[in-house]
C-alpha positions in Angstrom: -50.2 -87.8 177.7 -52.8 -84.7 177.2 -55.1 -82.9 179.6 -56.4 -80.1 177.8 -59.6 -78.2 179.4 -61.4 -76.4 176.5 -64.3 -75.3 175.1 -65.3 -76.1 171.3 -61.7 -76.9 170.7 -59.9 -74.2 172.0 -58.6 -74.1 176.0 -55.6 -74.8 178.1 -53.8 -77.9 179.6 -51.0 -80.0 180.1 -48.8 -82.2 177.5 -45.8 -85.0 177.7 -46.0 -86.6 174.2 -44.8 -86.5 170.8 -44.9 -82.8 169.0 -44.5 -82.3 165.0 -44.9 -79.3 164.2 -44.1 -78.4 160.8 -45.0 -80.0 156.9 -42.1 -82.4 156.9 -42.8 -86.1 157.1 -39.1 -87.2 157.6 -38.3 -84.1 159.6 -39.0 -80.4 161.2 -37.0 -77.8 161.5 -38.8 -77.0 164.8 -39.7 -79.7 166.5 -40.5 -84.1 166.0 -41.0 -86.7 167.7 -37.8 -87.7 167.6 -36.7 -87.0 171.1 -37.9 -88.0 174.3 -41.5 -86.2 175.3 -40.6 -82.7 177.0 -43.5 -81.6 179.7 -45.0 -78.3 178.8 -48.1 -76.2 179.8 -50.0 -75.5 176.9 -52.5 -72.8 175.0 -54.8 -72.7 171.9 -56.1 -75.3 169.9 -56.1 -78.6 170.4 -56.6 -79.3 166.7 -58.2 -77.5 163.6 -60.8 -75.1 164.0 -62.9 -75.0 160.7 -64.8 -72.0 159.8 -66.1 -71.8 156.3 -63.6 -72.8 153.4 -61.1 -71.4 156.6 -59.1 -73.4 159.1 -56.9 -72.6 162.1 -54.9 -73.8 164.8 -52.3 -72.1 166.8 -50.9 -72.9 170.0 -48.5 -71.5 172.9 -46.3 -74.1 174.9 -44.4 -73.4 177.9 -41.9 -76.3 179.6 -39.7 -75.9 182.4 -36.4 -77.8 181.3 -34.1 -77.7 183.6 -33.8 -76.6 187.5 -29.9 -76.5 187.7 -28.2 -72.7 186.5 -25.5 -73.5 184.3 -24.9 -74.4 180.6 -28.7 -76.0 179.9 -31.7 -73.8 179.1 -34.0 -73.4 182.4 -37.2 -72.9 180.1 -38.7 -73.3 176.2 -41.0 -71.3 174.8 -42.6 -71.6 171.3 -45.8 -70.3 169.2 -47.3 -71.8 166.4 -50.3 -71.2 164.1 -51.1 -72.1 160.5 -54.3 -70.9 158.2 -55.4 -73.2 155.9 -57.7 -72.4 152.8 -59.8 -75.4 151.3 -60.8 -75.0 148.2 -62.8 -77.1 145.2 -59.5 -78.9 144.3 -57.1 -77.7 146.3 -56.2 -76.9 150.2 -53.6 -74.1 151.1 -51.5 -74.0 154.1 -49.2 -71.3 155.6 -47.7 -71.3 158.9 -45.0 -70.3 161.3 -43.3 -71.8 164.1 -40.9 -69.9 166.8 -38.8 -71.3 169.5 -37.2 -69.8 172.2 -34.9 -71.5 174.6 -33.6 -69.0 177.6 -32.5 -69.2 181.3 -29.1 -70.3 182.4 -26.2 -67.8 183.2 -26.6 -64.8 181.4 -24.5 -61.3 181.2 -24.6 -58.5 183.1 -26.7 -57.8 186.2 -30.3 -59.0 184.6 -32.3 -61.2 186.7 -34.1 -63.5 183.8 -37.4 -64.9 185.2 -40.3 -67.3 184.5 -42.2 -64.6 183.6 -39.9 -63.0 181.0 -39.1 -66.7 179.5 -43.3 -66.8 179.1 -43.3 -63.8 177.1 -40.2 -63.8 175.0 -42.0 -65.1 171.8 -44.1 -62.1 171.6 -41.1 -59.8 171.8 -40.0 -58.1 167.9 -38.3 -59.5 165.5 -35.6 -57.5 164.9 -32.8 -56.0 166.7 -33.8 -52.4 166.4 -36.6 -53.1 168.8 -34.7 -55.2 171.1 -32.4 -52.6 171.8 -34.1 -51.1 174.9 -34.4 -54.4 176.5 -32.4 -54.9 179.5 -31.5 -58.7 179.0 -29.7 -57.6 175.9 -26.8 -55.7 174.8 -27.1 -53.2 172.2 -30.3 -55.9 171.2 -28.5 -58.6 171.0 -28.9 -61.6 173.4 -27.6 -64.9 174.1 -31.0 -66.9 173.8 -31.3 -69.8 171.1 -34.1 -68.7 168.6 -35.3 -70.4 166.0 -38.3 -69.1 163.8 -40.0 -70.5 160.8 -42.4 -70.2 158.3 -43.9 -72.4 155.9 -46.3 -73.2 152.6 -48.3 -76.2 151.6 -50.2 -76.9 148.6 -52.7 -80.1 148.5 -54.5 -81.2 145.8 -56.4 -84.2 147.4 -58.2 -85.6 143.8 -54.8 -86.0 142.6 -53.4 -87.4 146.1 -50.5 -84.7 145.1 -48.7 -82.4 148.8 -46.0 -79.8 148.0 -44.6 -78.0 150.7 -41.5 -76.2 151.9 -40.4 -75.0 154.8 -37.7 -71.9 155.7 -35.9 -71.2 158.8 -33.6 -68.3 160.3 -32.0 -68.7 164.0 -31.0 -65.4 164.4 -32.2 -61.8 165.0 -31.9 -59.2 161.7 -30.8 -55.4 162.6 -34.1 -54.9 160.4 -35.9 -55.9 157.3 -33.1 -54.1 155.0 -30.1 -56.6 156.8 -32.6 -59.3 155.7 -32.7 -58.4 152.0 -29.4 -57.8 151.3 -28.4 -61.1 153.0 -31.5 -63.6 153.4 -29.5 -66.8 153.3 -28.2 -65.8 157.1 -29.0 -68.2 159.6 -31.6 -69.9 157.3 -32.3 -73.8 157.2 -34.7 -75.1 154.3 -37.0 -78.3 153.8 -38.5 -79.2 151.0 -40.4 -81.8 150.2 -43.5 -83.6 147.7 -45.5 -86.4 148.3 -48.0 -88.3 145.5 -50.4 -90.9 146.5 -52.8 -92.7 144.4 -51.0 -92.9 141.2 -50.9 -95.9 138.9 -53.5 -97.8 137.3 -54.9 -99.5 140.6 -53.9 -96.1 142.4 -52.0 -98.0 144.5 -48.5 -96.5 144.0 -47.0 -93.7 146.0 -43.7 -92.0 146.1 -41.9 -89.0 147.7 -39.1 -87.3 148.6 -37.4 -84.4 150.8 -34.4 -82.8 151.3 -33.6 -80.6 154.8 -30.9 -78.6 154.5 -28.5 -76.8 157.1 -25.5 -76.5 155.6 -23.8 -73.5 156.6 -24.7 -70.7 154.0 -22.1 -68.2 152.2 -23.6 -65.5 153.8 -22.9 -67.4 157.5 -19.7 -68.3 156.6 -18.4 -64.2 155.8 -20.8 -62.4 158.1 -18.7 -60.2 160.9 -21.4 -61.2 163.2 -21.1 -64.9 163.1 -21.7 -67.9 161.8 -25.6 -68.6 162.6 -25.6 -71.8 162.3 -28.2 -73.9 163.6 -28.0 -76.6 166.3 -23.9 -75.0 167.5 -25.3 -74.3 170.7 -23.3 -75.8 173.2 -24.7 -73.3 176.2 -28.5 -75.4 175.2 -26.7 -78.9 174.9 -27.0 -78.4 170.6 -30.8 -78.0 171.0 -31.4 -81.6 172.6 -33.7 -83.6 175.5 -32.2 -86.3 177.4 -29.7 -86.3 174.6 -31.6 -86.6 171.7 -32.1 -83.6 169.4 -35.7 -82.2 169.0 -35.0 -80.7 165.5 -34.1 -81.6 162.4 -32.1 -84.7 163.6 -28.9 -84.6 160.7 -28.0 -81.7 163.5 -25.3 -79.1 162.6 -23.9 -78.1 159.6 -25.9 -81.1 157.3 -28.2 -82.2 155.1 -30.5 -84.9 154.9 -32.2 -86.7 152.0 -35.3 -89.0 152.0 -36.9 -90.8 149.3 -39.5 -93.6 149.0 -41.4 -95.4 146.8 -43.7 -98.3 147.0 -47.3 -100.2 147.3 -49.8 -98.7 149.2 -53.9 -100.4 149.7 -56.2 -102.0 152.3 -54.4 -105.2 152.5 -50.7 -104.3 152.1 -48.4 -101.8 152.3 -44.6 -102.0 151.1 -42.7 -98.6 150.9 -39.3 -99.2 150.9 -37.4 -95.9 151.4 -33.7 -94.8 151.7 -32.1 -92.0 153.6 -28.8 -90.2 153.1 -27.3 -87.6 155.6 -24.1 -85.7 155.2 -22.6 -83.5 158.4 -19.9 -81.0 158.3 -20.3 -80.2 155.1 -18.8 -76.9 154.9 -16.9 -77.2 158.4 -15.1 -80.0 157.4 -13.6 -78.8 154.5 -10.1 -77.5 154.1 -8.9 -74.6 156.9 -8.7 -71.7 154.5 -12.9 -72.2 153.8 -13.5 -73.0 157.4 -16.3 -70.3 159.6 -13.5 -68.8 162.4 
């Protein structure tokens, strides 16, 4: 369901539906429609804006998800854009995606509100200018973040997409903490996609592989682990008990591939899927994140 007042595309409304936001086909890192539809005010686009060999879209969502205090988020907050470049034989794509999820019980004497929920995915990106903030300690906070960029390359004569997708869940102190350790917190798709081949350019294939394994870096780091989807504070990131993310959840990976017959009259792609979870969790106590 979409009400969406706007004018030449861009305007404001009201959404309970399915969401991908992201390149993925199997998955997002951010957000499918996997789970149930979440209710959310939203602002921006309500699809591409072309102007010239340039498009955009971006958009603001805002949902109310729980009324109870307790151990399950009382709001989510995300922005998204993407600028795409279409050229003579090819079409670049790069965008970002960040998620917020805040409310509940909280530390100290700060009185979280609507208000500060709306605006927290304008706030910096790093810890250094969080510090001042009175919801944090020392900039650090106990929200769930998840933030994530991502490229696509099309070439549509060649019915070729190539795309990958990276993710971090966590503050850095600053940009320095993030080059000497970019594997923290971070989550990767990648996928490719070719239609069109064959002699009757019938024939299509694909594959991607998500991955959120816990990283070396997550595994050592004083701070903590990182990892993404451990929240138990936000129910592991999920909506009526069904995750909104990448859906292989904590600590996996998941692999997709397909291959098959693709025209007017009939379509066959058969495709298989393989998940692993606690991956590095599982493994003997002496490698195990404490």
């Amino acid at each position: 369901l979409l009400a969406f007042i706007h004018y030449r595309g861009i305007g404001f409304g009201w959404h309970k539906g399915n969401r991908w936001w992201g390149p993925g086909l199997h998955t997002s890192l951010q957000m499918t429609n996997n789970t149930q539809p979440i209710s959310a005010q939203v602002l921006g686009t309500i699809q591409e804006i072309r102007i010239g060999p340039f498009g955009l879209f971006g958009l603001y969502t805002f949902a109310r998800m729980n009324e109870e205090i307790g151990d399950l988020a009382k709001y989510y907050t995300s922005l998204n854009g993407q600028l795409s470049w279409y050229g003579a034989a090819a079409v670049i794509s790069v965008g970002f995606s960040r998620n917020y999820l805040t409310g509940g019980e909280i530390w100290g004497d700060y009185n979280w509100t609507e208000k500060d929920a709306r605006m927290i995915v304008f706030e910096g990106v790093f810890i250094k200018n969080l510090v001042d903030m009175e919801y944090t300690v020392g900039g650090h906070d106990i929200w769930d973040q998840t933030l994530s960029t991502y490229l696509t390359l099309m070439f549509p004569e060649k019915g070729l997409k190539v795309y990958a997708e990276i993710g971090l869940n966590d503050n850095r102190m600053h940009f320095a903490d993030f080059l000497s350790q970019p594997d923290h917190s971070m989550a990767t798709v990648f996928g490719l996609r070719n239609y069109g081949i064959g002699l009757d350019k019938n024939w299509a294939w694909g594959f991607e592989w998500t991955n959120l394994m816990i990283t070396f870096t997550s595994r050592h780091r004083p701070t903590g682990p990182g990892t993404w989807y451990e929240s138990k504070f936000y129910d592991y990131s999920t909506h009526n008990g069904r995750r909104w993310g990448a859906h292989s959840g904590t600590d996996s990976d998941d692999w997709y591939f397909y291959v098959g017959y693709l025209s007017d009259k009939l379509m066959f792609i058969p495709a298989v899927n393989y998940e692993r979870h606690g991956i590095v969790s599982h493994r003997p106590a002496e490698v195990k994140t404490e």
